[in-house]
Each structure stands twice: as C-alpha cells, then as structure tokens.
C-alpha positions in Angstrom: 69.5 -53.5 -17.8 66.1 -54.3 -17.9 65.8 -52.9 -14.3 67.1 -49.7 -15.0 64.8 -49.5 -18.1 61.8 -49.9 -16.1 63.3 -47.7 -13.2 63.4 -45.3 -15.8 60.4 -46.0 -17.3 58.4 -45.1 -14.0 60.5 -41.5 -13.3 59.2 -40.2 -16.9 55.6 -41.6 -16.2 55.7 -39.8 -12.8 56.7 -36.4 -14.1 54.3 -36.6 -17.2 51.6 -37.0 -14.7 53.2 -34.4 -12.5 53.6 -32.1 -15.3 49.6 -33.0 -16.4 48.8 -31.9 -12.9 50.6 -28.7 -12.7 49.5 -28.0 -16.5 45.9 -28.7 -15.8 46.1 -26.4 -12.5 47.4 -23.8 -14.4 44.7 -24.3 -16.7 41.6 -23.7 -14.4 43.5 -21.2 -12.1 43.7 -19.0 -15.6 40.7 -19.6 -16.4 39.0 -18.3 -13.3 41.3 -15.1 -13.0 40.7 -14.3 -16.8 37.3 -14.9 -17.4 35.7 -12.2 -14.8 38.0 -9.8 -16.8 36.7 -11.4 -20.9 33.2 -11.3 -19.7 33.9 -7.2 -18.3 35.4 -6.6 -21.4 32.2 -8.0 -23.6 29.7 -6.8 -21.8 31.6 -3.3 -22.3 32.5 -3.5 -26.1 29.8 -6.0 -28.0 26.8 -6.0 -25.6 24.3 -3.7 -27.1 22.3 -1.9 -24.4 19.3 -1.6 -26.4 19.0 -5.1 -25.9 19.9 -5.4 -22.8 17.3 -5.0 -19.6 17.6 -3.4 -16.2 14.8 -2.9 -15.0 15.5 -4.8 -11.6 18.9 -3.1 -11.2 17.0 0.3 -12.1 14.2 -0.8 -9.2 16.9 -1.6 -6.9 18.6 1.8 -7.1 15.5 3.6 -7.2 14.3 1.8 -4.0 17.1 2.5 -2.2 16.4 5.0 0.2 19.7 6.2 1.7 20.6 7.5 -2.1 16.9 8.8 -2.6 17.9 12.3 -3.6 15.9 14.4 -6.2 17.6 15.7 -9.1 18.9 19.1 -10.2 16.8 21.8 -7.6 17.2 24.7 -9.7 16.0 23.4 -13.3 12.3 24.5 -13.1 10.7 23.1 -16.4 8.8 25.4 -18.6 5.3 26.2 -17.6 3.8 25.4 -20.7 5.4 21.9 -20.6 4.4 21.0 -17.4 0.8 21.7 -17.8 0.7 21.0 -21.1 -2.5 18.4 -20.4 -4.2 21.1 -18.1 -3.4 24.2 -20.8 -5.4 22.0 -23.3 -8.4 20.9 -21.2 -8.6 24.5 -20.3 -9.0 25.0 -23.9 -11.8 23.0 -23.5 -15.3 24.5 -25.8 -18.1 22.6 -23.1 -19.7 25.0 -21.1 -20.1 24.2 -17.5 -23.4 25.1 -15.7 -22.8 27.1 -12.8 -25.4 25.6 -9.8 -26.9 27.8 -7.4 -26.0 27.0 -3.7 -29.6 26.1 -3.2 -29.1 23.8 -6.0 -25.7 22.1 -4.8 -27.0 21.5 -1.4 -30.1 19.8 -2.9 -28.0 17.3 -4.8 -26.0 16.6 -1.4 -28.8 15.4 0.2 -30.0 13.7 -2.3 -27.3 11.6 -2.6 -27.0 11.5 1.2 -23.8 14.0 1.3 -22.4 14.7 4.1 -19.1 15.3 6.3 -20.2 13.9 9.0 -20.4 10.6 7.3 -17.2 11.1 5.1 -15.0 11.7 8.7 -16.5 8.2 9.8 -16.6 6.0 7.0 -13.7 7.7 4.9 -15.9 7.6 2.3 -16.8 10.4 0.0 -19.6 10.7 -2.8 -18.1 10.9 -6.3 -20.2 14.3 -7.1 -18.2 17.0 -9.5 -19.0 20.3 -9.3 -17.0 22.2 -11.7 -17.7 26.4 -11.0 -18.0 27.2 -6.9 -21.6 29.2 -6.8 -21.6 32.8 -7.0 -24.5 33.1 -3.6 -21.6 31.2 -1.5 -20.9 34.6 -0.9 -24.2 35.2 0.7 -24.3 32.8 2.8 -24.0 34.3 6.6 -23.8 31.3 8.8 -19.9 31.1 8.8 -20.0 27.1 9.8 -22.3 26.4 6.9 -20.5 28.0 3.8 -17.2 26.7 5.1 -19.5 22.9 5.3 -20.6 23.9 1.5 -16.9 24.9 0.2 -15.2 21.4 1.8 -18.1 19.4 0.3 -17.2 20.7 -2.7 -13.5 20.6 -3.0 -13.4 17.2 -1.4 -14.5 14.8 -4.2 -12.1 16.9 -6.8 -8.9 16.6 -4.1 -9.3 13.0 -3.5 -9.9 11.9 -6.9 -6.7 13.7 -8.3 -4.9 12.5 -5.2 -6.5 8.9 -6.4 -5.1 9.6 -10.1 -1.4 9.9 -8.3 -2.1 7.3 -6.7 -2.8 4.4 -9.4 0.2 6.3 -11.4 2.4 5.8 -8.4 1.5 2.1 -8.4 2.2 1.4 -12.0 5.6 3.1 -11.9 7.0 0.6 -9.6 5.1 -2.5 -11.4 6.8 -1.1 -14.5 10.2 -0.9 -13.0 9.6 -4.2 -11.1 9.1 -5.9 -14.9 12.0 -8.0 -16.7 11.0 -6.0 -19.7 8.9 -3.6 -20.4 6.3 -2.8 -23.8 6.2 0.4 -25.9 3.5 1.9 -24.3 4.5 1.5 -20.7 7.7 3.9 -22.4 5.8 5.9 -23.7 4.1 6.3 -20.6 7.1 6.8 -19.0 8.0 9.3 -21.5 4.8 11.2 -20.5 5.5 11.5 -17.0 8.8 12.5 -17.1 7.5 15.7 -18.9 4.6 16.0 -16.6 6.7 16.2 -13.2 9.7 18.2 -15.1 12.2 15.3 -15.0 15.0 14.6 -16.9 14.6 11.5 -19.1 15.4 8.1 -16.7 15.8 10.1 -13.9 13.8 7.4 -12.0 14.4 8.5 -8.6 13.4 12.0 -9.0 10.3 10.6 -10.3 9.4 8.6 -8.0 10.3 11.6 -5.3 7.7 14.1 -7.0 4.8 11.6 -8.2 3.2 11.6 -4.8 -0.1 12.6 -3.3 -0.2 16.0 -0.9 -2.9 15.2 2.1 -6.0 16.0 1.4 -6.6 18.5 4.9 -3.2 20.6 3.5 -5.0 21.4 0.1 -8.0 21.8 1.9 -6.2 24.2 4.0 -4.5 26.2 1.4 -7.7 26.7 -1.1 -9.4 27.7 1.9 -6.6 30.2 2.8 -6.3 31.4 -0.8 -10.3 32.3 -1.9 -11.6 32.9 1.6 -13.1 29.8 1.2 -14.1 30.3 -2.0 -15.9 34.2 -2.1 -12.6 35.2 -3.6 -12.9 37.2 -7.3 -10.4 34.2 -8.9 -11.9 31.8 -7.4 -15.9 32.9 -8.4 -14.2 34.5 -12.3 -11.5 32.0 -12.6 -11.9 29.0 -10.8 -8.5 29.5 -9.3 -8.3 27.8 -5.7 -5.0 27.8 -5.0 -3.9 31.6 -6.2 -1.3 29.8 -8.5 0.3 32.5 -10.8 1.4 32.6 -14.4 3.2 34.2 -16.7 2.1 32.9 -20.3 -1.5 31.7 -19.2 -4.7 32.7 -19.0 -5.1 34.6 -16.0 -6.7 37.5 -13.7 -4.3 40.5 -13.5 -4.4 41.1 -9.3 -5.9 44.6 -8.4 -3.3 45.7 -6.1 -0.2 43.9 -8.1 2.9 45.9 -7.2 3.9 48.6 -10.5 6.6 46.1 -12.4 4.8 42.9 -11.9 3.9 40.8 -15.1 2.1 37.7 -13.6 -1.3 36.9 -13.7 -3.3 34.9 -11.3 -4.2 31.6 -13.8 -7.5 30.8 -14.8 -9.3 27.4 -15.4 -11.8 25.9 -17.2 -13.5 24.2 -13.9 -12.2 23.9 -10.4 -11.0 20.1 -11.2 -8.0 21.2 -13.5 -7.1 24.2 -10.4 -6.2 21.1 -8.4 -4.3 19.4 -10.6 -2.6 22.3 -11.2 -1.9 23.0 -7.5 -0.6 19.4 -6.9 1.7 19.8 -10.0 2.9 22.9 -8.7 3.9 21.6 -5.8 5.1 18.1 -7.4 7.7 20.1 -9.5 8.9 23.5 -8.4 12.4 24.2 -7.1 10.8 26.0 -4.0 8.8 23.4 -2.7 11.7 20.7 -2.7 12.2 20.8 1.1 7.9 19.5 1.0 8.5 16.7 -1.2 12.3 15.6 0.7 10.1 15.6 4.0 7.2 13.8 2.3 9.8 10.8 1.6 11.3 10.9 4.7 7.6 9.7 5.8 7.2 7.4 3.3 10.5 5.9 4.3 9.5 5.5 7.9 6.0 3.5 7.2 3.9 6.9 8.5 1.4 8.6 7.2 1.4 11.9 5.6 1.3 14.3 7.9 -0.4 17.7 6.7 1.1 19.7 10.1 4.9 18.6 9.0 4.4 19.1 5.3 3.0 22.8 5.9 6.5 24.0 7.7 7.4 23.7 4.0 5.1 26.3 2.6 6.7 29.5 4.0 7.5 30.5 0.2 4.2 29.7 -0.5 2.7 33.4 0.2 4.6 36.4 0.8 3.3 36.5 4.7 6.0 33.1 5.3 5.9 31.9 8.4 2.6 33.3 9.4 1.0 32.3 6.1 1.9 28.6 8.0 1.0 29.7 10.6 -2.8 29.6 9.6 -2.6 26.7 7.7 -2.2 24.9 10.5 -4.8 26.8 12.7 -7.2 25.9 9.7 -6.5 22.4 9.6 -7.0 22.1 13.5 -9.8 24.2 13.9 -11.8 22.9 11.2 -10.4 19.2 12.0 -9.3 18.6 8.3 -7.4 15.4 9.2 -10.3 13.6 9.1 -10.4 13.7 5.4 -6.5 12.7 4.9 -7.4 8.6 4.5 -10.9 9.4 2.7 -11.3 7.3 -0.9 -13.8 7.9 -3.4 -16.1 6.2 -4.1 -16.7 4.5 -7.7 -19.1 6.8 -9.6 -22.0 5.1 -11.5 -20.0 5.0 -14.7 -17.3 2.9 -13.0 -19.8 1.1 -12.0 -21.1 0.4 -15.5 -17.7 -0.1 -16.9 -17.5 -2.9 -14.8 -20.9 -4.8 -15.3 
C-alpha cells in the first residue's frame, strides 16, 4: 500500500513539474510575441511626440543619398518671402560712397591685391566694395577692366559662398544632436523660409543650402553687365540681371509690349549676390543645377562650374548658347582658379577674436 502511495506520489510530482515547465514556456514564449506588439501599440497611442526626439533618425534619412530627392518642383515661394532679409537691407538709409577706379585700384595695391596671388595661394583680401565705378567704363585695355571687375566681385562671391558654407555645417551638427534648443529651431524655422522649403522638409534643405562655384557666378555677372559697364549694373547694382515683379527695379529699354517685370535693384552689389545664389538655391527652373550639384557631392568631387552651367539654358532667353559662353568665359579667363579661394579674416574678425 505504501508502495503504491509513493508510486503515486512521484507520477503527480512529475507532471506538476511537467506542467511548471510547459506553463513557464508558455509564459516567456508570450511574452516575447506580445511585447513587440504592447510597445508598437504605446509608442502609437500614449507616447507624446513633442517629447519625443529624432533627430538621429531625421540625420539618417536625410543622409541617405539614394532617397535624396528635393521636394515639390513646382511650388516657387513668394518673392517677397524669400528675400525677405535682402528686401530689408535694401531698405537700408546708409549711403554708400561710390570709388573712382583710380581710387579702387589704389586700395588694391595697398593692401597688396592681386589675382595673381589669389590663383596661388587661394587666398583673397577681405576688401568690400559696394557700387562698381562708373569710369570702368572708360577703361580701354580689355585685360585690365575685366582684372578690375573680378577683383571686385571676388571678395563679395566668396564671402556669401563662406556664409552657406558655415550654415551648411550647422544644419548637420543640429540634426546630428540628441536634442536640440529653441534657437537652433528657430533657426531652423528661418531657413526653411529662406530657401522656400516646406516646414521639416530636411532633405530639400539640405539639397538647396549649398554653395555655387565661385568661376560660374563669376561667369554669369560677367555675362550679364558686360563685366560690369551695363546700365543695371552702374544704376542698380544688379550683376546677375535677376528680375522682379514686386521690387525695386529698372524697367529694360527694349522689354517686349506686355511685359511687367523689372530688372531688381540693390542697395550695394553684396545683397545682388546673395540674391543671385538664392535665386538659384530655390527656383523650380534651376532644379536640374542643384540635383547635379548633389550628385557631386555624393561622389566626394568638387563642384564643377563646366557641369553645373549645362543647367543654365533657362537662364537667358539665348539657352544653349547663353551656355555656351559661360563656359568660353570661364576657360578663357581661367576662372577655376578662384573655385577653392577662402577669405581671409578681415581686421574686425581679427579683433573679435583678441
């Protein structure tokens, strides 16, 4: 009796352990199915995204350069918005002095300016002039008012080029941040109205805040004011023949009958290249410049003014000869040289740093 007791006794100790086994595997087999599919459902219903952070995943995506595609082509932000910092500087009350050429090219050597030296060191004097001189006209020696026009527009294109630049880096140290304060978004906030983007559209951003080589704007002022004897360039400080439509502007002499648009007028030749680089930054018709920009950038090479220009056939009405002579202007003058130039820290950088 006592046998069969303890026979017994062992059969329902083996199944509770059997049964504790199959229970407990149960148990953890649930748990792993079920808790991917608790932690979906939180993160969807209770996790507030204002508190939430993704500004890695956001870097990720907006690194990625097989899905690197620019928004919305045909939504062309309104003028006024885009150059909303330029229309107020232009508003500006400070009267610039106009030099005389004799003047200007007694400051360059001076201050030891010349090309010569910028195509070797790829350095260039921080000198601003802001209104092109009215005797550049008069100068006959064809080499030596196209030297005085480059020397000129040099320093401005580099240090807008150089304001890209440092905004370019901060984007992506922004992005690259766990979290990010109020004025980096506001910042943010700033840019997207600058470049015409559509709130956290990061990878259209990223797409049009880039530089444009400094021999293709070079190139196309030159092209534009017959470097720089043209009436908008000498009354309006226009380099770049940019039109507008709500702006100040100078109405064009032979402007067909039915046409509005003015050519746009700036305070100084500074805010004329800003303008010209946001121009081509944002606008639906340059789109194919700024896709074949990032296909450079994504292969590690240089910007390369000759490939860029093929993109500027919409530019002028003359298309593909108006490219044409871009690119005989950036050979013959040898405007490549000045594509890796920097500029170099102005005495009151210098005394902000001291």
């Amino acid at each position: 009796m006592k046998k069969i007791k303890k026979t017994g006794f062992i059969i329902n100790k083996g199944f509770n352990i059997l049964s504790r086994f199959f229970l407990s595997a149960f148990a953890v087999i649930s748990f792993f199915y079920l808790a991917p599919i608790i932690i979906n459902f939180t993160d969807k219903n209770f996790n507030n995204k204002e508190f939430t952070n993704n500004s890695k995943n956001i870097l990720n995506n907006t690194l990625n350069k097989d899905k690197l595609i620019e928004g919305d082509p045909t939504a062309d932000a309104d003028e006024r918005d885009l150059l909303y910092d330029i229309l107020e500087e232009n508003n500006s009350e400070i009267n610039l002095v106009r030099y005389t050429t004799s003047e200007i090219d007694s400051l360059f050597k001076e201050v030891n300016y010349n090309l010569k030296d910028v195509r070797d060191s790829k350095l260039v004097k921080p000198i601003d002039i802001g209104l092109l001189p009215n005797e550049i006209k008069s100068i006959v020696n064809t080499k030596k008012r196209k030297e005085m026009f480059i020397k000129i527009v040099l320093p401005l294109i580099v240090k807008e080029n150089n304001k890209i630049r440092i905004d370019r880096k901060r984007l992506f140290t922004i992005l690259n941040k766990n979290s990010n304060t109020e004025i980096e978004k506001k910042w943010l906030e700033k840019k997207y109205k600058q470049y015409g983007v559509r709130k956290n559209d990061l990878s259209t951003l990223k797409v049009r805040m880039d530089e444009i080589p400094v021999s293709l704007a070079i190139a196309q002022a030159a092209k534009e004011t017959g470097w720089g004897t043209s009436r908008f360039a000498l009354k309006g400080n226009a380099l770049f023949g940019q039109w507008t439509w709500s702006g100040e502007g100078l109405k064009p002499k032979n402007a067909d009958e039915g046409k509005d648009h003015k050519v746009m007028k700036f305070h100084s030749l500074q805010l004329s290249v800003r303008a010209y680089l946001r121009n081509l930054n944002t606008h639906s018709t340059y789109i194919n410049l700024r896709k074949a920009r990032t296909e450079l950038r994504n292969q590690n090479k240089p910007l390369d003014s000759l490939i860029l220009s093929k993109h500027l056939d919409k530019y002028a009405e003359t298309g593909s000869q108006y490219i044409e002579v871009l690119q005989k202007i950036i050979q013959q003058n040898n405007l490549k040289d000045f594509d890796e130039a920097r500029l170099l820290p102005s005495s009151k950088d210098l005394e902000s740093l001291i």
